[in-house]
N, C-alpha and C positions, 0 to 999 in steps of 0.2 A: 287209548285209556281214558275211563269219564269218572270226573270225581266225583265218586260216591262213599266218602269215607264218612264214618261216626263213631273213630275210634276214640274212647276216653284215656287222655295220655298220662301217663306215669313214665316217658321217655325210655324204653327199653329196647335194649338192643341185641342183638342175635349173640350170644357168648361161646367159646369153645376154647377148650383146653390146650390144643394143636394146629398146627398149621394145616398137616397132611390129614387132620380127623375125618373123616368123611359121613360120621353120626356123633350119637350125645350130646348135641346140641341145646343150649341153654340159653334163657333169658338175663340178662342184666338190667339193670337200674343206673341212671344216672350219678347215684347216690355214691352206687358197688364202685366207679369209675372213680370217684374222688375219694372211699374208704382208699383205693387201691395208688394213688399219688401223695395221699397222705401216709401209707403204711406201706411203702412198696416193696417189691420181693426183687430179691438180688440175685443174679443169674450170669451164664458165663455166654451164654449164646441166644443171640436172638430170639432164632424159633424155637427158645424154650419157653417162652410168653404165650400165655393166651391171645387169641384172636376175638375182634370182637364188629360187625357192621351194624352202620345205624338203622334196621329196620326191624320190622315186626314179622320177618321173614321165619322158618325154623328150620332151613337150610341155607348154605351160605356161594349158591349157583345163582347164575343170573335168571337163570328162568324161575326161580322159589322166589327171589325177589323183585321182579316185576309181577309175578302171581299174586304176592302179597299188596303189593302197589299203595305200601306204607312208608314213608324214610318218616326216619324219628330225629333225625339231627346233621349237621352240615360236620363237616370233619376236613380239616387243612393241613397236608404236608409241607411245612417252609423246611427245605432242603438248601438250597444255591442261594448265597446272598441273606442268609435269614436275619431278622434283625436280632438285636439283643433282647434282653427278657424286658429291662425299660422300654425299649423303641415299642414292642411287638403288645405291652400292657397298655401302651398311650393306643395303640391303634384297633386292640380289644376294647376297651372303654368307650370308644369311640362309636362302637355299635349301641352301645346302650342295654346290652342283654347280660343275659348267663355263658359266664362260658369257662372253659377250663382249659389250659395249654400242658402240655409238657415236654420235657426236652427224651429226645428219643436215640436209639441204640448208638450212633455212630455222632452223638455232638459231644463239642468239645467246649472249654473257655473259648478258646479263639476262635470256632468255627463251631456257633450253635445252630443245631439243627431242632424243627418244634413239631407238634404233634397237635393240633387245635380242634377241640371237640366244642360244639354250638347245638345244643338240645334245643330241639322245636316246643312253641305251644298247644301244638297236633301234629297227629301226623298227616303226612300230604301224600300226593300221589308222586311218581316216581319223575312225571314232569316238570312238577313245580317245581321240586327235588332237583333238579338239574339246571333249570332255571339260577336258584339262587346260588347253587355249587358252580357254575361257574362264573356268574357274577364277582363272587367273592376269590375264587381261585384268581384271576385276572388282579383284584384287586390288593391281595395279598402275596401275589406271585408265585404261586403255589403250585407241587407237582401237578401234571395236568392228569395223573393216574388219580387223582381224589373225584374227578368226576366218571370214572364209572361204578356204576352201581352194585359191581359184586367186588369193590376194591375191599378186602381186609385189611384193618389196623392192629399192628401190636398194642397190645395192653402195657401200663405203666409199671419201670421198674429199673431198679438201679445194674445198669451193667458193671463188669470186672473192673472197668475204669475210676469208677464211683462217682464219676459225674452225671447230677440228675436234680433238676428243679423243676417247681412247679408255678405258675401263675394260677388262681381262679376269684370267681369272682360270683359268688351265689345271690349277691342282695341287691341284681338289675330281673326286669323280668325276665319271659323266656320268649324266645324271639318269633313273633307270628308272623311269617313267611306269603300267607293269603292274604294279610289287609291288602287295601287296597293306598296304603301308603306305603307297604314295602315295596310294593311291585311298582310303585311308579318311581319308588328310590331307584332299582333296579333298571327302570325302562322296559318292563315286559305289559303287553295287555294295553298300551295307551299311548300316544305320541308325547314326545317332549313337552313342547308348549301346553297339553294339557297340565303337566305336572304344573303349571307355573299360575294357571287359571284357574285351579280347580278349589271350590271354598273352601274346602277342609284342611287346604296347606295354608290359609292365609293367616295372618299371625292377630294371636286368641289374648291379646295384652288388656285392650279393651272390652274382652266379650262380655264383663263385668259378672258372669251367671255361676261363679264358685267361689266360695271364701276361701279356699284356698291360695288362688292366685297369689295376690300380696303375700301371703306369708313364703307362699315358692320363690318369688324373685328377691323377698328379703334376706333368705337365706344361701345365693350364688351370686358370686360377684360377676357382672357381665364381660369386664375384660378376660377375667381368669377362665371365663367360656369360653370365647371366641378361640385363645390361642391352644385349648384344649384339644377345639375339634377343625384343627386344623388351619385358621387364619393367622395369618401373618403380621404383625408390626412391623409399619414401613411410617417413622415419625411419630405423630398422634393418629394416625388413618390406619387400616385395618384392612389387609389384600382377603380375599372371600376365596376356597380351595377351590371354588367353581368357574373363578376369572379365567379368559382368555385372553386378556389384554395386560396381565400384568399389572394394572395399575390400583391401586389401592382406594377403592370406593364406599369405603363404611368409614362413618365419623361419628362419635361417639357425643353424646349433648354433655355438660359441664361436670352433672351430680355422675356421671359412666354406670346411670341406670337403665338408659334408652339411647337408642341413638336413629340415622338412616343407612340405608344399603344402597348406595347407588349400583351393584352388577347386577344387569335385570336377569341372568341366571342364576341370581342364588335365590334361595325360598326367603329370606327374609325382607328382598326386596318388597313386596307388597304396596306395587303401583305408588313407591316413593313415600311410603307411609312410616310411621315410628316402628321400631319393634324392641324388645328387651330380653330378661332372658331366658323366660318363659317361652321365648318365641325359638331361642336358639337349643335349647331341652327338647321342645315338640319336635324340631324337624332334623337335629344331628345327635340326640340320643333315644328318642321314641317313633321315629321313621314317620312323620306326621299322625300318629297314633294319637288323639288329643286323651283319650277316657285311658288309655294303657298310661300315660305319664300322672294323670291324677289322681289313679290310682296307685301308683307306684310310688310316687312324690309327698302326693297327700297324706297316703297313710304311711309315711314311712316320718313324716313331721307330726302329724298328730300329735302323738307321745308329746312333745315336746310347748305343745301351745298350752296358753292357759287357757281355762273351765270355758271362760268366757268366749275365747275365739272357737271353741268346738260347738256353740250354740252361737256360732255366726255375729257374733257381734268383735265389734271393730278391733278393741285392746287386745294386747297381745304384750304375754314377760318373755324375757330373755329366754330363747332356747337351753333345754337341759344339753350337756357335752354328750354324745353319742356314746356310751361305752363300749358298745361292740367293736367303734374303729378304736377307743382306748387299750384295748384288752387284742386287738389285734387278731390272729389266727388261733387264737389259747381254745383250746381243746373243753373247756367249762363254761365258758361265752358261747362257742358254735353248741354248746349243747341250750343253754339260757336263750338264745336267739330261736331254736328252730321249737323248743317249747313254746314261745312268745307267738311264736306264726302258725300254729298247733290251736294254740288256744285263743288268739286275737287280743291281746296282752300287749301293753306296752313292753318296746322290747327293755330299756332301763328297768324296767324294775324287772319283769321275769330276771334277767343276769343278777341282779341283785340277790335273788331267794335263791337263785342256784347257789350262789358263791357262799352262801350265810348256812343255808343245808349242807353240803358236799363240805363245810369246813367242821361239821360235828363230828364225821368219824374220822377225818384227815387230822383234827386233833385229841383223837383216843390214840391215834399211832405216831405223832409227830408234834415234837415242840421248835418254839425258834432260842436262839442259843446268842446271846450276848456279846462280845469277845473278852472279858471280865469271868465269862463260865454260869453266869446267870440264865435263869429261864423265863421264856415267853410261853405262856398257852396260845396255841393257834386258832381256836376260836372266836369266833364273830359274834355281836351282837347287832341283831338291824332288826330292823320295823320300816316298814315300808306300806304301803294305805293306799288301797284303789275300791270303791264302791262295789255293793251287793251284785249280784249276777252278774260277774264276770270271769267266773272259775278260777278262784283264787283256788278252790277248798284243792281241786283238781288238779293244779301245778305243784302244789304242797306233796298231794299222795304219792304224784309221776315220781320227785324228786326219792320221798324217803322209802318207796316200798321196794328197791332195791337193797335199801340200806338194813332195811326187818328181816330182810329176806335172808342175808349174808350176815349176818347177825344172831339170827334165828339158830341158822347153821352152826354156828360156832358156839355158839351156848350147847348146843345137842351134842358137840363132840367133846364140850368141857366134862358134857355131866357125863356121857358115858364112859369118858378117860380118868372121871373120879369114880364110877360106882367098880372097876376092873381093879385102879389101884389101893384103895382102901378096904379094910376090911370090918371096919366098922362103919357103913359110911351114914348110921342112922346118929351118929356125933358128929358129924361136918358137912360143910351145905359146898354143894361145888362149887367153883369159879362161873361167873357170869358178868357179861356186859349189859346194859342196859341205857335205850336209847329213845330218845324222844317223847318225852312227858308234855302234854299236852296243857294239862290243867292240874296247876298242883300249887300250894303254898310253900314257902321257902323251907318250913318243918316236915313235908312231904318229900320234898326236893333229896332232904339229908337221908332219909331213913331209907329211901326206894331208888335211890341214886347214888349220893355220894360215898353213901357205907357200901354196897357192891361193885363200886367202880373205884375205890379206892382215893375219891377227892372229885371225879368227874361228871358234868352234869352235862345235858343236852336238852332242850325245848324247841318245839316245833311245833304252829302252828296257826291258820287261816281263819280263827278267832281271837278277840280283842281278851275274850276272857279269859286269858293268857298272863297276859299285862295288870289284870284287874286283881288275881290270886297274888301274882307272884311280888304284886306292887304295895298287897294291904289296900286296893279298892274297891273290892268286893266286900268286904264283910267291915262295917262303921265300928264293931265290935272288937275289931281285931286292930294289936297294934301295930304300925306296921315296919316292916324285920329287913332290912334293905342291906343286913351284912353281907350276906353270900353272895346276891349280885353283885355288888362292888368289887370286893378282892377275887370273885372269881374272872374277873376281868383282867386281870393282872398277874393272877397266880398264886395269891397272897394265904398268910398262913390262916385259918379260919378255925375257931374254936369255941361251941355252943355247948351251952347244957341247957336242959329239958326236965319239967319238974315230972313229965310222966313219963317218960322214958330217956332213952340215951340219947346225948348225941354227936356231932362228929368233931373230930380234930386232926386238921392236917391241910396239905395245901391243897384249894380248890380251881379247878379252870372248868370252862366248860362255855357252851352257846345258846345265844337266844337269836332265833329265827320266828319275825312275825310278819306273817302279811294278809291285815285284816282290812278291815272299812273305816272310814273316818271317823278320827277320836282317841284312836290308839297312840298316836303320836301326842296328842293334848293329854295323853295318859301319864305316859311318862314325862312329858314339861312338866306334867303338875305335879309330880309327884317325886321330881328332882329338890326342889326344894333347897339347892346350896351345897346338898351331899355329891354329885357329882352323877348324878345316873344318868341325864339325859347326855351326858359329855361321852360315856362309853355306847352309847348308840350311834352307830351308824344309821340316819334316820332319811327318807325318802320318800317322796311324795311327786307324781307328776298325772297330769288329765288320764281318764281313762278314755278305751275307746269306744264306749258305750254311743250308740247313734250314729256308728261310724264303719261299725264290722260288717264286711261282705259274708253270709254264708252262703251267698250265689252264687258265688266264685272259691269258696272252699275250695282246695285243693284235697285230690283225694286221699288217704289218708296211706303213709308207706312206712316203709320200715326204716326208723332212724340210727341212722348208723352213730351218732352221737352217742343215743342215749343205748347205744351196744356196745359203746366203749364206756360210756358211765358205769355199766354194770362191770365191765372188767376191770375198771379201778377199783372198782367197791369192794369186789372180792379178792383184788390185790391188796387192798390194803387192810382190808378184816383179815387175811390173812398176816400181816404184818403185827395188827396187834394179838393175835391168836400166841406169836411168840415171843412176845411182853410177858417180865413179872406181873407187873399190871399197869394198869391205867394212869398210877399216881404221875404227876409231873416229873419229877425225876428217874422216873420208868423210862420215859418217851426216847424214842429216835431222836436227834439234834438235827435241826438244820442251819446251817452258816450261812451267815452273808457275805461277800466277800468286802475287801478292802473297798473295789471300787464302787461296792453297791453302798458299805457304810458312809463313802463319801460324796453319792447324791441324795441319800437320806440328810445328812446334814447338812447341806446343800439349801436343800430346803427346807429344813428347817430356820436355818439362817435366813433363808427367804419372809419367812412370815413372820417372828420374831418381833422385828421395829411396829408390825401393827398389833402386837399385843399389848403395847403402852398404857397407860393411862391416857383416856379420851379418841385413842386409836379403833379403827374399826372393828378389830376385833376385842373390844374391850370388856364385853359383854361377860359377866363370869360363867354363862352356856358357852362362847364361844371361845373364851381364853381358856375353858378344860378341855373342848374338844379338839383345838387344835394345838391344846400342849400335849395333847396326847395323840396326835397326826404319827409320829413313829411308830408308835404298836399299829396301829390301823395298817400302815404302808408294810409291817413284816407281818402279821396276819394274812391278809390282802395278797402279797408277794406268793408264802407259803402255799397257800390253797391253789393259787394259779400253778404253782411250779408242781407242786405234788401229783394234781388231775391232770395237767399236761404229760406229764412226763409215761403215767400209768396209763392214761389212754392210747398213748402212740409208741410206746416203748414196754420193755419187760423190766425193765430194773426202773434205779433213780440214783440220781444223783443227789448228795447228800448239802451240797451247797446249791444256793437257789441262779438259777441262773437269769444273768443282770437284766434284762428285757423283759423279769417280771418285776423286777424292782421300778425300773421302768415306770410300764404300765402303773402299778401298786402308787406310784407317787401320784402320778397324771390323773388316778380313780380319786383317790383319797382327796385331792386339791378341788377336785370337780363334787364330790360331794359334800366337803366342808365348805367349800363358796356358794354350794348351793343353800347350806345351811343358816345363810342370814337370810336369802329371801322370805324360805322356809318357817324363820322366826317372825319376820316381819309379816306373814299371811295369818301366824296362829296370835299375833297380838300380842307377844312375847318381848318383842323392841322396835324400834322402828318411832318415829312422829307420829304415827296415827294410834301406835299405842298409847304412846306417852299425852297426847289430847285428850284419848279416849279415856285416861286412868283420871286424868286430871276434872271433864266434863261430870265421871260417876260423883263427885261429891257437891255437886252446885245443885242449889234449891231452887224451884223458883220462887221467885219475888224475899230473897235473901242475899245478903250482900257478905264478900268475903275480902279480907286485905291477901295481901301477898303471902306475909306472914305466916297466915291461917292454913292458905293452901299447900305450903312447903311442909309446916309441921305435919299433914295430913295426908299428904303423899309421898314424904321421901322415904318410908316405910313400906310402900305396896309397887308392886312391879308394874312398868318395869322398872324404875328407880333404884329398887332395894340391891336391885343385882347388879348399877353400875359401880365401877371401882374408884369415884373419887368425884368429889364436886359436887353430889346429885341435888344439891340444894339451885346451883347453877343450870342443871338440864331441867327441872322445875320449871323457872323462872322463863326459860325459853319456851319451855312448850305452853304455858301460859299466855307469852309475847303470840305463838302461832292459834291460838284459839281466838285470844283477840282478831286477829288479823283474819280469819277464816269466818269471822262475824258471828261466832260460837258463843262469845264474854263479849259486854261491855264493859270498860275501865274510865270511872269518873274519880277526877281527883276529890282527896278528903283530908285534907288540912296537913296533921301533924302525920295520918298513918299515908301520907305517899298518896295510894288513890286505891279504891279497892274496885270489887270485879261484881258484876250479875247476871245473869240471862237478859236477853234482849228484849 
């Protein structure tokens, strides 16, 4: 056999209904194999599962699949001895890929049996193919029936027993079988000692030629590597899985950022040289792959560097908290991620528009419920900011044109189920929902919203002009009407009149979902004003990946099983509101928390609390509203996840949220409220550099000011005006730091103290 393959992989695999079938054979997807462990089918007997082989075969004999002389993926039987789901995820990980496990017809608690699927990054020939299937059979102890080539696999599914788990792991690459650092992992193609001389394994700490590096190794602690992927602590020294002497030859230097390897069979020996942990990445989770780790690494950090570091320069802020591992396996994240890698999107904020979208019609059919018997609207407000050309407009339409679609529908069966039952129907206007207003002013809001929805509002959109109507900053003319945002945040009772027409009265909830370009966030700071708007924002900002996106390496474009379950939540739950009186708050489905979820809500509540003080970190009246208002956010938050989970993967729901979105819901809200003072401190909001900055705007040159002058003149303008006490004393200091930063000069002046000027 001679490799001559150029197939373009989408990982598919030979599919069939039956064991005995002997035609109607079908293609699958890697994608169909994890719809099917995530939603699996329950059965009383084995060979009532579909069959499924890793090739590009379309019959499932050995001669079709040495013809085809394609395998698409490595596939492992742990039978005898298998380890547990922890032991068997530490030793998947440990490759550094994609892969998927599940537990299979005859495992038990006691006696788990697994099922290990490894999708290739091409497909190979039926050699290579065997090559690495038995490498890894040997090293996983694996039936030895998984290396031949016409072996079929049952497809995933919960037997009579009802025991059935799954491990996977979608966001390592996919594992290429042909480098030339797999196979020397392997030992095929090359002697040993080559592996150990060859430049490409030698450790890339110093190569100094990516800015990525530092911020890779800044971000893994080295010891937490080593015993990751298999070294041992033995004292302060470190045995290497490659020793045959037992003895413990890696010593780590003081800061445990670098260290040496003395077992000259491990790769990180490097003729007795430093290495760290960039070096222990390359060669025990990217198989000396150096451009597959930085890619994988790099852009998987991006997101999270500031502006500066993604134009190579040195400074670098605190990492944003990863939401997708916050948010866990939740069925509205895996949809927000695989959009975000779709469109080349930071994955934080994509998750973000998903959860702020999918929460407008999750609260036309669901509210959250007190235990007093009060109501919460489940709607979100967030704003989130990434620069022109990067398909914001495009992740906006993905999310809602489901939502028109299923929408659309059910308007068409309102009005034809009113023009059947009435008989006048030229005196009554049917029932209708209506969703997603784009650009409208607060008095448009009411008349084309709230009055056919009964209280309810929805706005969506990947323009600022958004913010600008609905804020009173668009029109210098107009005054601007900030009621119905407010209490519709809350739920609260809302009651307008209008001198040229009606207007509305009753409780309003509803969503604001924005994700535009920079400014929109300084839109609403500026136009918070004390009233509390910018506190009910969820508000978000992190680098984009502009300068940074591969569409070389685009992956080809496949059918998302996410967002095919997006749709059938969406129509699950338009369906739910179809049999609503209406939309009003008190219409809605309830959702409960329970006891133990209201007790790490206050939990943490009590957590942040002592820094709402006066002069405490969160003192700031932007952040004393927004994290006095952290509970509705975290039952909001909660809601949405538990709603989309439940309707993506299930046919009903459960009406109390269940605790591990509360969970999650706390650990999001914490991460994005802590983000929220850097956040302030970038827009000039709080922070010393503002308070310098506010203080520097009124100095003249060749004029002189006392103390006095400048206090009177600043404890009025922010950020000043909006601390909670003393501001005459943070004055006085930021003054002290201008001086000191060689900004003022301060000469004394007799009776006034000493007064201040440009230098």
């Amino acid at each position: 056999m001679t490799e001559t393959l150029s197939i373009v992989n989408d990982c598919t695999f030979l599919w069939c209904n039956s064991l005995t079938a002997t035609g109607g054979f079908e293609q699958a997807s890697f994608s169909d194999l994890i719809a099917a462990v995530e939603i699996p089918t329950t059965y009383q007997r084995k060979h009532d599962l579909p069959i499924f082989l890793p090739t590009t075969a379309l019959a499932k004999t050995k001669e079709a699949v040495e013809k085809a002389n394609a395998q698409t993926a490595l596939i492992l039987d742990l039978d005898e001895n298998a380890p547990t789901a922890c032991e068997l995820k530490a030793q998947l990980d440990a490759l550094g890929c994609t892969y998927l496990a599940y537990s299979t017809y005859s495992s038990t608690a006691e006696l788990p049996r697994w099922r290990v699927v490894i999708p290739l990054l091409a497909p190979v020939t039926v050699e290579r193919w065997l090559q690495s299937q038995r490498f890894l059979a040997a090293q996983f102890n694996a039936d030895e029936c998984c290396t031949r080539i016409q072996q079929v696999s049952f497809a995933p599914g919960v037997p009579a027993n009802g025991e059935f788990e799954y491990l996977l792991d979608e966001r390592q690459p996919l594992l290429d079988i042909t480098s030339p650092q797999w196979l020397a992992h392997i030992g095929a193609d090359r002697e040993p000692q080559d592996v150990k001389s060859s430049p490409q394994l030698k450790p890339i700490s110093n190569a100094g030629i990516d800015p990525f590096y530092a911020t890779i190794k800044s971000c893994h602690s080295l010891p937490e590597l080593l015993l990751q992927y298999g070294f041992k602590r033995v004292g302060d020294k470190f045995l290497a899985p490659e020793s045959t002497s037992g003895q413990a030859g890696i010593e780590l230097f003081d800061d445990l950022q670098s260290g040496l390897c003395h077992h000259s069979s491990c790769p990180l020996h490097n003729d007795g040289g430093r290495f760290d942990a960039c070096d222990v990445l390359l060669h025990y989770r990217y198989a000396g792959d150096k451009a597959t780790m930085l890619k994988a690494e790099g852009l998987a950090l991006t997101p999270t560097l500031s502006a500066d570091l993604a134009h190579n320069a040195p400074q670098q802020q605190k990492p944003h908290r990863d939401f997708a591992q916050i948010l866990g396996g939740n069925q509205l994240a895996k949809l927000g991620e695989s959009i975000a890698k779709e469109a080349q999107l930071p994955v934080n904020t994509a998750i973000l528009i998903t959860l702020g979208i999918a929460s407008a019609l999750s609260s036309a059919a669901y509210c959250l419920q007190y235990p007093n018997g009060q109501r919460l609207g489940g709607g979100l407000y967030l704003s989130a900011e990434q620069p022109p050309g990067v398909g914001k407009s495009w992740v906006v339409r993905t999310l809602i044109v489901p939502v028109q679609e299923a929408v659309a529908k059910l308007n068409s069966d309102w009005a034809n189920c009113h023009d059947t039952t009435n008989d006048d129907s030229s005196t009554s206007v049917p029932r209708q929902l209506r969703m997603f207003l784009s650009n409208a002013t607060p008095e448009a809001i009411e008349q084309q919203m709230l009055v056919p929805n009964s209280g309810f509002f929805s706005l969506a959109s990947a323009e600022q002009g958004v913010t600008n109507l609905l804020l009173g900053t668009g029109n210098k003319d107009r005054c601007n009407d900030n009621d119905l945002l407010l209490k519709g945040f809350n739920g609260e009772w809302h009651s307008s009149a209008r001198i040229t027409r009606s207007g509305f009265e009753g409780y309003v909830h509803g969503t604001i979902t924005v994700l535009a370009q920079d400014g929109t966030i300084d839109t609403i700071l500026g136009q918070s004003n004390g009233l509390g708007i910018a506190e009910r924002f969820l508000l978000f900002r992190e680098p984009s990946l502009l300068g940074h996106r591969r569409f070389d390496l685009a992956e080809k474009q496949t059918r998302n099983i996410y967002l095919d379950r997006y749709y059938i939540a969406v129509n699950a739950i338009t369906a739910q509101i179809g049999r609503l009186d209406s939309a009003q708050l008190n219409s809605l489905i309830p959702l409960a928390i329970t006891e133990a979820g209201w007790a790490k809500v206050n939990a943490y509540r009590q957590q942040i609390e002592p820094h709402l003080a006066d002069g405490q970190k969160y003192s700031h009246s932007i952040l004393r509203g927004a994290f006095g208002k952290a509970d509705m956010q975290i039952m909001k938050l909660a809601a949405v996840l538990h709603v989309y989970n439940e309707w993506m993967l299930k046919n009903t729901i459960a009406h109390s949220i269940d605790l591990q979105w509360i969970d999650a819901a706390i650990e999001l809200t914490d991460a994005l409220l802590s983000g929220l003072v850097g956040l302030l401190e970038d827009k000039g909001e709080i922070g010393k550099d503002a308070e310098c900055d506010t203080v520097m705007k009124m100095i003249k040159h060749g004029k002189c000011y006392t103390e006095r002058e400048i206090i009177k003149s600043r404890i009025n303008v922010k950020p000043f005006k909006t601390y909670s006490n003393n501001r005459s004393e943070f004055v006085r200091q930021a003054v002290a730091r201008c001086v000191a930063n060689g900004d003022l000069i301060q000469l004394p002046s007799g009776s006034h103290g000493f007064i201040y000027r440009c230098p």
